[in-house]
C-alpha atoms as an extended CHARMM CRD file, in Angstrom:
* protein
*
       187  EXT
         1         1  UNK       CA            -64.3760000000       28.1340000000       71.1760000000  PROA      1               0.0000000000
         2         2  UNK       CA            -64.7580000000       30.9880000000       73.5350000000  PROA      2               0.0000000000
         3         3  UNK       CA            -64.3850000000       29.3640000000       76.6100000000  PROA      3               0.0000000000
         4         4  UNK       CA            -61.1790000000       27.4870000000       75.5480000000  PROA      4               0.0000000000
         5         5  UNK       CA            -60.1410000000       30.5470000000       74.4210000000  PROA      5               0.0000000000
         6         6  UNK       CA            -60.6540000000       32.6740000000       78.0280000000  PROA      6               0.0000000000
         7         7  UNK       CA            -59.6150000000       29.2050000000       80.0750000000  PROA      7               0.0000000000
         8         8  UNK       CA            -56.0400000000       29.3830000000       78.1580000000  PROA      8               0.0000000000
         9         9  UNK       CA            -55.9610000000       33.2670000000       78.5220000000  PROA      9               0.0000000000
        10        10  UNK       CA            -56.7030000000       32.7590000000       82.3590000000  PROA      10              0.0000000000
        11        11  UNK       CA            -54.2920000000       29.8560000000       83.0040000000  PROA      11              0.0000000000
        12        12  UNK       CA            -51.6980000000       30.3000000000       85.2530000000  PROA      12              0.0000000000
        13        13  UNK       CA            -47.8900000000       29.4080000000       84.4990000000  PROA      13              0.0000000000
        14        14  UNK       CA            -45.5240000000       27.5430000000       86.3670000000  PROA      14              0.0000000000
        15        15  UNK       CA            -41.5730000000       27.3810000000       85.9870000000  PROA      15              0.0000000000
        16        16  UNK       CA            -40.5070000000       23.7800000000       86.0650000000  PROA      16              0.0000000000
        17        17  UNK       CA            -36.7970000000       24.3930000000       85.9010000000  PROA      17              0.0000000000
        18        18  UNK       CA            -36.8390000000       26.0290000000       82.2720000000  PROA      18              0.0000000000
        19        19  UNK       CA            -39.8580000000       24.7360000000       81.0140000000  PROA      19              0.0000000000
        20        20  UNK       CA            -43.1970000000       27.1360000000       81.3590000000  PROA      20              0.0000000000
        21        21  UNK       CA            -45.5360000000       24.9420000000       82.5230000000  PROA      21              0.0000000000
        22        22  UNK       CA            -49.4940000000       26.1860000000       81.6250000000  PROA      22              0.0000000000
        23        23  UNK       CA            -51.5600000000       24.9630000000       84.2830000000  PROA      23              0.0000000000
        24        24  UNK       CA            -54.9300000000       24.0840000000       82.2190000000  PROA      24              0.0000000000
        25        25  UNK       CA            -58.3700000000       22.5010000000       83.2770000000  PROA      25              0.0000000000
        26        26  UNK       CA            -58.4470000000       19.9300000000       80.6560000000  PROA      26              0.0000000000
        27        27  UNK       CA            -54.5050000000       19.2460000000       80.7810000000  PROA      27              0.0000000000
        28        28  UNK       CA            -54.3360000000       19.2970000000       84.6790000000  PROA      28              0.0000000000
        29        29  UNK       CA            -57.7140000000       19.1060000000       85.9710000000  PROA      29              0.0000000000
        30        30  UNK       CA            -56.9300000000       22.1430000000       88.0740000000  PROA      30              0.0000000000
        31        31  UNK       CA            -58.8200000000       23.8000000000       89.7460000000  PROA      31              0.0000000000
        32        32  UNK       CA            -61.4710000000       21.7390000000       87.9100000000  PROA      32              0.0000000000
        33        33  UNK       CA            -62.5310000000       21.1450000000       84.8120000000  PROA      33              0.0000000000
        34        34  UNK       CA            -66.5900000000       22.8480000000       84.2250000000  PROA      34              0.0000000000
        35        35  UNK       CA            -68.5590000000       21.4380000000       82.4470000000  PROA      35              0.0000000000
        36        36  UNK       CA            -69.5770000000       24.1780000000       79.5170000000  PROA      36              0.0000000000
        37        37  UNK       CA            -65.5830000000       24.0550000000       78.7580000000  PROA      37              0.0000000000
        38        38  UNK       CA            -65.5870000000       20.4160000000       77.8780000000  PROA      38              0.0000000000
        39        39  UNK       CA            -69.1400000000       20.3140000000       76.4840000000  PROA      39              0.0000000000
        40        40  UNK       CA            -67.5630000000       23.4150000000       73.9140000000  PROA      40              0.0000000000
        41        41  UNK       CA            -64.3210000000       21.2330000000       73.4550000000  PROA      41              0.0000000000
        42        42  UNK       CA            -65.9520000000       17.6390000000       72.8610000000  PROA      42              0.0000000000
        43        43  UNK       CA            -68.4230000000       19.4550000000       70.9140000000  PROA      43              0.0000000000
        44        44  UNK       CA            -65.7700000000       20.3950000000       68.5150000000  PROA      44              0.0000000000
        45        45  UNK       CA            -64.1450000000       16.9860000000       68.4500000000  PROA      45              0.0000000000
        46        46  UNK       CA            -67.5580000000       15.5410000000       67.4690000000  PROA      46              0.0000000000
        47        47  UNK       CA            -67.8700000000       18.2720000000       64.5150000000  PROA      47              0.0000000000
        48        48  UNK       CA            -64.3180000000       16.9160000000       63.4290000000  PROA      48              0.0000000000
        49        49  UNK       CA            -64.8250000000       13.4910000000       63.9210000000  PROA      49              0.0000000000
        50        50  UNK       CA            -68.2380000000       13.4690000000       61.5010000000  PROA      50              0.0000000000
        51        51  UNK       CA            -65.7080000000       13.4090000000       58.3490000000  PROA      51              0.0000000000
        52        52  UNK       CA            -64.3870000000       10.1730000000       59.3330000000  PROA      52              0.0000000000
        53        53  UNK       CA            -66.9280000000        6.8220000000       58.8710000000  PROA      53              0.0000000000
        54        54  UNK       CA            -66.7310000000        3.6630000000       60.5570000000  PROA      54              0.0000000000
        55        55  UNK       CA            -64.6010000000        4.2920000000       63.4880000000  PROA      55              0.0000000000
        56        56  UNK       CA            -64.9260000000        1.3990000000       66.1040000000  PROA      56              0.0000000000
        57        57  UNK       CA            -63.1500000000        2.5680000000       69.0700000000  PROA      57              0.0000000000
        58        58  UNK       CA            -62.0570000000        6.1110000000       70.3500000000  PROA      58              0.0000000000
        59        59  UNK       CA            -58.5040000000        6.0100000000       72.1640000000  PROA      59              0.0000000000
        60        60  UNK       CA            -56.5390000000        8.0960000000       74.5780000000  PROA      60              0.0000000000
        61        61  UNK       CA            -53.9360000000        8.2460000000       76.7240000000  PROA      61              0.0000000000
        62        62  UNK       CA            -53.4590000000        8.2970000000       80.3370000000  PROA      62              0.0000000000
        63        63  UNK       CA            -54.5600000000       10.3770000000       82.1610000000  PROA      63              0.0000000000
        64        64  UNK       CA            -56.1150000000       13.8410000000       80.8610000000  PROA      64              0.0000000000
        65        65  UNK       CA            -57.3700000000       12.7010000000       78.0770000000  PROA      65              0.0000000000
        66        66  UNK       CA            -59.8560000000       10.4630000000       80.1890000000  PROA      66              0.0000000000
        67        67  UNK       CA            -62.3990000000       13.4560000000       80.7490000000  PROA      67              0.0000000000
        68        68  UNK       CA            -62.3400000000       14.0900000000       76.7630000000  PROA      68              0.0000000000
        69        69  UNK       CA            -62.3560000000       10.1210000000       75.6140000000  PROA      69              0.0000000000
        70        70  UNK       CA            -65.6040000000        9.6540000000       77.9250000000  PROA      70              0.0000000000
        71        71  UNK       CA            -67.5750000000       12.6230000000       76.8090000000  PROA      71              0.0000000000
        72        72  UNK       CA            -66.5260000000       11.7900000000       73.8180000000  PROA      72              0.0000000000
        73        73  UNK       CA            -67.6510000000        8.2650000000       73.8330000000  PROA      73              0.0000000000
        74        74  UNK       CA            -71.3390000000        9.4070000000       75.1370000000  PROA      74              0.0000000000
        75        75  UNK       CA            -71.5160000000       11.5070000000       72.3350000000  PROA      75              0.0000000000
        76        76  UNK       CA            -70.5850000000        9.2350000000       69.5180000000  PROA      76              0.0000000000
        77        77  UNK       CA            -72.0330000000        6.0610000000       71.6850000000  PROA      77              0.0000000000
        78        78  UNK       CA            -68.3930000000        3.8140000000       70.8410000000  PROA      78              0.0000000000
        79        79  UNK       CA            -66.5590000000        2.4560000000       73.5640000000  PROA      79              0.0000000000
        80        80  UNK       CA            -63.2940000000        3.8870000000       74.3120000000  PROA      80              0.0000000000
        81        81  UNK       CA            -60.1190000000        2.4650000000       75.4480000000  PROA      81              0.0000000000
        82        82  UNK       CA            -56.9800000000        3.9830000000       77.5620000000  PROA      82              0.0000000000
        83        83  UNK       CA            -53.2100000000        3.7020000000       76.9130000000  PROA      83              0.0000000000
        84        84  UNK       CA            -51.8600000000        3.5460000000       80.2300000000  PROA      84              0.0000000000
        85        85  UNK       CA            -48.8200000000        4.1830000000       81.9700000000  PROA      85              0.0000000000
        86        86  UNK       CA            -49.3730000000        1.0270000000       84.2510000000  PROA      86              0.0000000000
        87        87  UNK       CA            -48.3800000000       -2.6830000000       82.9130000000  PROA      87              0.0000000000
        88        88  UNK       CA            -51.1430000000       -5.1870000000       83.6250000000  PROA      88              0.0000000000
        89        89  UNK       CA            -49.1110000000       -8.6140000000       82.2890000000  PROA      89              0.0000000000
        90        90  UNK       CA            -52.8240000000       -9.2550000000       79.9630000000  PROA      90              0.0000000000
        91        91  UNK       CA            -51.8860000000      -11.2920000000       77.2260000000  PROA      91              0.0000000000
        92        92  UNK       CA            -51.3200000000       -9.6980000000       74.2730000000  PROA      92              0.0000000000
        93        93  UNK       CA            -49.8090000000       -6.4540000000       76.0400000000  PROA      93              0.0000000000
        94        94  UNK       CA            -47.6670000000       -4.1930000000       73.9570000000  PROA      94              0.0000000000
        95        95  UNK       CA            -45.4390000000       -2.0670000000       75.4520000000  PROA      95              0.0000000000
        96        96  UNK       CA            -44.4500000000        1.6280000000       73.7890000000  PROA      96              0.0000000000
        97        97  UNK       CA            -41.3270000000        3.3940000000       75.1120000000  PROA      97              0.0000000000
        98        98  UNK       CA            -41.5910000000        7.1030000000       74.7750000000  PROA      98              0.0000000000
        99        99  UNK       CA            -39.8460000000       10.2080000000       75.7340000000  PROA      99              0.0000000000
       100       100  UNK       CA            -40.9400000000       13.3560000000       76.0840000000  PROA      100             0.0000000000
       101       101  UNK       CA            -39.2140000000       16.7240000000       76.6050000000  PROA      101             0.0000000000
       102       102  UNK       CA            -39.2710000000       15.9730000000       80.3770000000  PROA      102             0.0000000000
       103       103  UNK       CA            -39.4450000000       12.5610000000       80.7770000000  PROA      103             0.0000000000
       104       104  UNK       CA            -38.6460000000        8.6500000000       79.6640000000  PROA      104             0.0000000000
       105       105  UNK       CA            -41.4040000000        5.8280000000       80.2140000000  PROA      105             0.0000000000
       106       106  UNK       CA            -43.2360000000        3.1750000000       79.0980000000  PROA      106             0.0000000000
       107       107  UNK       CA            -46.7570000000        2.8750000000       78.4710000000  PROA      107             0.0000000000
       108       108  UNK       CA            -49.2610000000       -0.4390000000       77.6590000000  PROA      108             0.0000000000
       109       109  UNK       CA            -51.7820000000       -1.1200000000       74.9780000000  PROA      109             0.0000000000
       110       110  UNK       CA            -54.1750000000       -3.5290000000       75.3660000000  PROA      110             0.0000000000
       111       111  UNK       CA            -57.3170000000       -4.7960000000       73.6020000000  PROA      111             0.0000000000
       112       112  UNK       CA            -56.0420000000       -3.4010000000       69.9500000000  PROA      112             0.0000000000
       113       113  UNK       CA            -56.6750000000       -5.2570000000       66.5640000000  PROA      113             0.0000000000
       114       114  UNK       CA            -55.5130000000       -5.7050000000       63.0350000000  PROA      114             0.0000000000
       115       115  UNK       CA            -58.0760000000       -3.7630000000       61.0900000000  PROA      115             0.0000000000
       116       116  UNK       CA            -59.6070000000       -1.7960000000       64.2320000000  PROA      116             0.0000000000
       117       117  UNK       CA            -60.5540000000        1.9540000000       62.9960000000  PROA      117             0.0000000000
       118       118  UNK       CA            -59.6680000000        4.3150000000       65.6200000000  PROA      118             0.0000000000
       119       119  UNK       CA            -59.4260000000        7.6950000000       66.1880000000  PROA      119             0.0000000000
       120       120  UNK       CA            -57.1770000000        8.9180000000       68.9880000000  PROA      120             0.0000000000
       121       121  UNK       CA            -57.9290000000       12.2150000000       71.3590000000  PROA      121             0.0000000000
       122       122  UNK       CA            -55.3510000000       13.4930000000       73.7810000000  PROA      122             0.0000000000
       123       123  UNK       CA            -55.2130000000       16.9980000000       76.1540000000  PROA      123             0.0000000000
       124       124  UNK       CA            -52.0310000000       18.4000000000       75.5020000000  PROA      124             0.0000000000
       125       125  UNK       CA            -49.0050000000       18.1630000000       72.7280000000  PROA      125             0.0000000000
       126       126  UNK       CA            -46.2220000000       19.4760000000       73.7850000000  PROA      126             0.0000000000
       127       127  UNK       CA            -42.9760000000       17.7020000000       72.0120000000  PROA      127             0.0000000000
       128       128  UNK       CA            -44.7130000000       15.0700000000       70.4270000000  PROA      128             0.0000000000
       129       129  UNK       CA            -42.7160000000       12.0120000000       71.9390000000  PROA      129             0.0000000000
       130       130  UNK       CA            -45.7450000000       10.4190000000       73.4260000000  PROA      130             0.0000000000
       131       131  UNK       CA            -47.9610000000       10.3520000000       70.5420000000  PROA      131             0.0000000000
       132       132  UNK       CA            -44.9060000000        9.7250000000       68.0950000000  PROA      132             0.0000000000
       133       133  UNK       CA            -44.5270000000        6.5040000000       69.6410000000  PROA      133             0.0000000000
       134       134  UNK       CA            -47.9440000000        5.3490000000       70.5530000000  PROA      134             0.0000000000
       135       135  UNK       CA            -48.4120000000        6.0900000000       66.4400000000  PROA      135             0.0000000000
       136       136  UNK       CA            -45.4840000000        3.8590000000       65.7390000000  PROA      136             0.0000000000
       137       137  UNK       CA            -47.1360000000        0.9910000000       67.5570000000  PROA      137             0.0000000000
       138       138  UNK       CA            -50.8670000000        1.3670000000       66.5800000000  PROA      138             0.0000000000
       139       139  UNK       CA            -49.5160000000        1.2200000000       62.9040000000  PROA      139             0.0000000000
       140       140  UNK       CA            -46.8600000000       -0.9580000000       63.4970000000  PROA      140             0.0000000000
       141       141  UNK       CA            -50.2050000000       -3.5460000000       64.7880000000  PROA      141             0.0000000000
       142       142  UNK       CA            -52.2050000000       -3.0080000000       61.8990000000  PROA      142             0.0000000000
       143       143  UNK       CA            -54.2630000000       -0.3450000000       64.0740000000  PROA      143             0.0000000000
       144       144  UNK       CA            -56.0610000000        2.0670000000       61.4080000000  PROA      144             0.0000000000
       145       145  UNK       CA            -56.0770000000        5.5590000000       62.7490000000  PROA      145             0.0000000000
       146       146  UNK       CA            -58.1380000000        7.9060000000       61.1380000000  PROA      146             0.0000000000
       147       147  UNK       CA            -57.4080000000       11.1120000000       62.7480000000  PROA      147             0.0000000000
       148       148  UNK       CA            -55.8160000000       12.3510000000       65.9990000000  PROA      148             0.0000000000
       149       149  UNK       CA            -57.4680000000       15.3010000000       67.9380000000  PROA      149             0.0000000000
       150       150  UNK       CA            -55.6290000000       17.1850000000       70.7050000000  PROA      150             0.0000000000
       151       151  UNK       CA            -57.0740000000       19.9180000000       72.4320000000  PROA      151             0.0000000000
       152       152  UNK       CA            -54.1350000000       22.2200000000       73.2830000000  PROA      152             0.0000000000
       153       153  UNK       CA            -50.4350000000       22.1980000000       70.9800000000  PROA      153             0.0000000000
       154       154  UNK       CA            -47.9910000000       23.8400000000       72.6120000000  PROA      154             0.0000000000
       155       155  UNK       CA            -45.4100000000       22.5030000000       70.4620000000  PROA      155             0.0000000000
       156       156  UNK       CA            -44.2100000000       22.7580000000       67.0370000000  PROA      156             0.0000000000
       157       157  UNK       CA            -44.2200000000       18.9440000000       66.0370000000  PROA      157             0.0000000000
       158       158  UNK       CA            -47.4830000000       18.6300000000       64.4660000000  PROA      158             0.0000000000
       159       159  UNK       CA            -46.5950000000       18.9740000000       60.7590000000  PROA      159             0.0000000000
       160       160  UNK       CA            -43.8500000000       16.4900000000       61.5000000000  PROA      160             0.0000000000
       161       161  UNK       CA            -46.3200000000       13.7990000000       62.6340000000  PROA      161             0.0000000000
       162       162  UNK       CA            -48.3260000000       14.2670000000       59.9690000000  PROA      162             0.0000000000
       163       163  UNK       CA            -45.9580000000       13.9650000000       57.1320000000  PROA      163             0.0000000000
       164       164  UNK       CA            -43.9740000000       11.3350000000       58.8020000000  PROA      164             0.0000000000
       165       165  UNK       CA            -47.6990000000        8.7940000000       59.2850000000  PROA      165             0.0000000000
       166       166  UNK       CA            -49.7400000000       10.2640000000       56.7690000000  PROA      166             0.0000000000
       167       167  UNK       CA            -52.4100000000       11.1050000000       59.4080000000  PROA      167             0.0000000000
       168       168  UNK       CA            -54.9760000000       13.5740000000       59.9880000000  PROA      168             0.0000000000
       169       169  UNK       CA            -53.9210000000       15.5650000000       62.9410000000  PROA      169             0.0000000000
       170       170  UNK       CA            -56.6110000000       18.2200000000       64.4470000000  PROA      170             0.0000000000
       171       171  UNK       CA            -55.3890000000       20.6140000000       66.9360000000  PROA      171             0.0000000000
       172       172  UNK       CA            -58.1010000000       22.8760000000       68.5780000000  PROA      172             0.0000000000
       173       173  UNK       CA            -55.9170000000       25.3490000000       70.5930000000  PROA      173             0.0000000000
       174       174  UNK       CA            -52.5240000000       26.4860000000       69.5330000000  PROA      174             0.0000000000
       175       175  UNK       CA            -50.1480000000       28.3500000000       72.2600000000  PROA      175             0.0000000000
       176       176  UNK       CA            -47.0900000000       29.6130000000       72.9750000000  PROA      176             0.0000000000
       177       177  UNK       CA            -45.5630000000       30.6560000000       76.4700000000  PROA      177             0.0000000000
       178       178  UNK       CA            -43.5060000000       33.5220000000       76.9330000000  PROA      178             0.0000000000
       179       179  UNK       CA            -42.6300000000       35.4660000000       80.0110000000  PROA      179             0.0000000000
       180       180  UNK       CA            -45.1350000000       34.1760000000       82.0050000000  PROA      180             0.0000000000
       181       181  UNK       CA            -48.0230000000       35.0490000000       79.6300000000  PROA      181             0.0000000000
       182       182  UNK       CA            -50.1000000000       32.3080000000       77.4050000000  PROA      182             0.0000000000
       183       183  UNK       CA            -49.8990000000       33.2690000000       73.5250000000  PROA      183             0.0000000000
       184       184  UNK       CA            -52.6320000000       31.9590000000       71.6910000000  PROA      184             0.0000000000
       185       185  UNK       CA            -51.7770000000       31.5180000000       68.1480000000  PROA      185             0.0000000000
       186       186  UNK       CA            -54.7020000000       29.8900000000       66.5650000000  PROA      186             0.0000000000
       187       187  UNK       CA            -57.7090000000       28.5850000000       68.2400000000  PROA      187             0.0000000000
């Protein structure tokens, strides 16, 4: 993970009011994201996902996780699916509410089943509101969730998740910010 590791260490920071805001290939897509960094990330995902059998669909979220889902998906040869921020009235449409630390929204699942064996991957977990609630609702479905893979935590929610769904939860990059300077606590 050497080129995560240099990508995170050469991010730049932004100040959104008091939030430090890491500006990251794979959570931005700025400047862009190369290919060797999300051949070494998806590469890992696929390593992680081996443990887990049968898994019919792979599922992200709107919209950074895109770039990982599809590699991804070529990899592994499953189809993936996107929970987006965007109603589309389909039948069946279930609609999560989640907040995050800097926002309230809603975002819409279609295509899931009773039974279906997914594994979800994701860019970025920062509070954990997002994927809180889009766990609630898989589960709540009858959505079987294997594991969840994110590529960068920059939070401190992750053993809260787990204990609170009983899910595998794989985190590739830990970070902190402080002062303007990306801490990398475990990669």
């Amino acid at each position: 993970m050497k080129i995560l590791r240099k990508s995170l260490e050469n991010a730049p920071i932004m100040n959104k009011g008091k939030y430090q805001y890491v500006i990251h290939p794979l959570t931005d897509g700025i400047p862009e994201i190369k290919p060797i960094l999300l051949e070494e990330v998806t590469n890992r995902m696929l390593e992680i996902v081996k443990k887990y059998e049968n898994i019919d669909k792979i599922v992200t979220i709107e919209a950074m996780g895109i770039p990982l889902a599809t590699a991804l998906s070529l990899k592994m040869n499953i189809p993936f699916s996107i929970i987006r921020k965007r109603k589309y009235g389909l039948d069946n449409e279930i609609i999560v509410e989640q907040k995050t630390g800097y926002s309230n929204s809603k975002l819409y699942l279609n295509g899931f089943k009773e039974g279906e064996k997914i594994i979800i991957v994701d860019d970025v977990l920062s509070t954990g509101g997002t994927l809180k609630a889009v766990l609630k609702t898989l589960i709540k479905i009858g959505v079987i969730v294997k594991c969840v893979i994110i590529t960068i935590d920059k939070g401190n929610s992750v053993e809260e998740i787990i204990e609170n769904n009983n899910i595998d939860i794989y985190t590739l990059a830990k970070i902190n910010v402080k002062k303007g300077k990306t801490i990398i606590r475990k990669i």
